[in-house]
C-alpha positions, 0 to 999 in steps of 0.5 A: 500500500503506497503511503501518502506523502508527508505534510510539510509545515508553511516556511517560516520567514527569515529574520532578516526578510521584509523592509529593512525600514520597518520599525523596530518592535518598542521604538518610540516613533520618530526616536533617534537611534542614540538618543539620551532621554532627557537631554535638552534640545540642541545640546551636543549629545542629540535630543529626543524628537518632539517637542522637548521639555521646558522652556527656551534658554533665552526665555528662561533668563529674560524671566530670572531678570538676567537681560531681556531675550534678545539680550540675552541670546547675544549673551549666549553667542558670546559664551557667557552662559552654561548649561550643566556646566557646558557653555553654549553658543547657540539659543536654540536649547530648551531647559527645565527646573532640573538643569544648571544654568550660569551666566559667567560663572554666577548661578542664575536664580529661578524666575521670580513672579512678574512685577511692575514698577511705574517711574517718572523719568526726569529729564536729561537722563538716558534710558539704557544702562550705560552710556557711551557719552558718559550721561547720566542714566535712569540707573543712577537715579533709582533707588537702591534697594530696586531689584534689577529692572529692564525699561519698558520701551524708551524715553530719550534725553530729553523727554519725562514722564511715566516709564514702565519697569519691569523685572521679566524679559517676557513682560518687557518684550510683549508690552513693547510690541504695536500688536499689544495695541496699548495707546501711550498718552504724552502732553506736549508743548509746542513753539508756534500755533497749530490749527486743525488743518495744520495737525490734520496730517498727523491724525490720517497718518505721516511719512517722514524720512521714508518712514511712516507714522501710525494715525495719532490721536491729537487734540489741541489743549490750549494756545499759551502765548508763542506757545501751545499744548496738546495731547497725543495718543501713540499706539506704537512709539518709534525713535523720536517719533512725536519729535520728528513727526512735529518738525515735519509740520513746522512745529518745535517741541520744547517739552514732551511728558508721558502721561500715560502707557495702557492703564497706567497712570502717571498720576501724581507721582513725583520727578524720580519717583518709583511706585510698584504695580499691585501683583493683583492688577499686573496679573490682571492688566496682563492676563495672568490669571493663576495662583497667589503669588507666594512672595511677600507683597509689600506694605506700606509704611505708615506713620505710628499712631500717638500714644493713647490713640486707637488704630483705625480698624482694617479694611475687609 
């Protein structure tokens, strides 16, 4: 009797057969093959595909007050700051709370909560923290006791009135920005006698130099002898703009106050004085919505009461 012929079982594939693209069994997809886990974007080791975690280097250090942003990735092209005691060159890096940042060898301090500061700048001093002429600047007349601080924009030499100040890089950049859409207010003094028709270019709109001026908001005051006063609302301040945007219309200004920048007042504050914003106002001005801050607010001081006389009670 013949025997049938035996069953053979299907071939197996061989491991080396298929796609030799095919994805590895556990890879994560888009991994590097080499990758560390962990490690910051743009460090020399490789980074981990995706988004990486934490913040810009940039970011982190306009935010602990160090310099503004921009300011602050010229510092890292110079070489002056390291991450886990690494210098890096480039700004394209990300770290989170766990990484050691310095700045020539100084450890940099965790971001402190946003703050405000209003200053009335005087006049004849220059915005910017030194000065290639040897002028005095807005640095030498704030207090000491004044964390450091970045200017909110800039006054020139001779203009006074209200300055932002702020120790966040990230506030400082977004409150300079046209698209924050804040109008600044500046009470001006003029040489000569300017008539609607003589101010209406400047509310349509001027090119002077090739550079054009937003519309402005411009309101005759009143004509004090060879002089008079108005008032100009900006919704995005260029160098000297005001200056030069009155000489093109034959007017001098022989004096130039901000009064206000958004919903911050000059009020009455004095030629060098310096008034911090309430943390509830900054969170809500700015949209900073979140929990309490947990650093001390500051308190004002006041005078101690006569002997035998009673405290007036707390407001609720």
């Amino acid at each position: 009797m013949t025997k049938p012929p035996a069953r053979r079982s299907p071939a197996r594939p061989s491991p080396a057969a298929g796609p030799k693209s095919g994805p590895k069994t556990g890879a994560k997809p888009g991994a590097k093959a080499g990758a560390k886990p962990g490690t910051p974007s743009g460090a020399p080791s490789g980074a981990p595909a995706g988004t990486p975690a934490g913040d810009r280097i940039a970011k982190v250090l306009a935010r602990a007050g160090v310099a503004s942003r921009r300011e602050a990735e010229k510092m890292i092209e110079m070489g002056r700051v390291a991450v886990n005691g690494e210098i890096i060159t480039r700004a394209a890096l990300n770290v989170t709370d766990k990484d050691k940042v310095t700045v020539d060898g100084k450890p940099v301090d965790a971001p402190q909560d946003p703050r405000i500061w209003l200053y009335h700048k005087p006049a004849g001093l220059v915005t910017t923290t030194k000065d290639e002429q040897g002028r005095p600047t807005i640095y030498d007349d704030l207090p000491e006791e004044l964390p450091r601080v970045m200017s909110v924009g800039r006054l020139d030499l001779n203009s006074e009135g209200l300055l932002l100040l702020t120790n966040d890089g990230g506030i400082k950049r977004r409150l300079e920005l046209p698209s924050t859409g804040w109008l600044r207010k500046y009470r001006v003094r003029v040489n000569g006698k300017p008539s609607d028709d003589m101010l209406a270019p400047l509310r349509a709109g001027i090119v002077v130099d090739g550079q054009a001026f937003q519309p402005m908001e411009v309101t005759l005051d009143r004509q004090q002898g060879a002089n008079a006063w108005l008032t100009i609302g900006l919704r995005e301040g260029k160098n000297r703009e005001i200056r030069r945007a009155m000489t093109d219309i034959g007017l001098t200004v022989n004096r130039l106050i901000r009064v206000s920048y958004g919903p911050f007042q000059l009020g009455q504050l004095k030629h060098g004085e310096v008034q911090e914003v309430r943390s509830r106002v900054v969170r809500d001005q700015l949209g900073l919505e979140g929990a309490k801050s947990n650093r001390p607010q500051p308190t004002r001081r006041r005078k101690p009461a006569p002997d035998g006389a009673k405290e007036s009670p707390k407001r609720r």
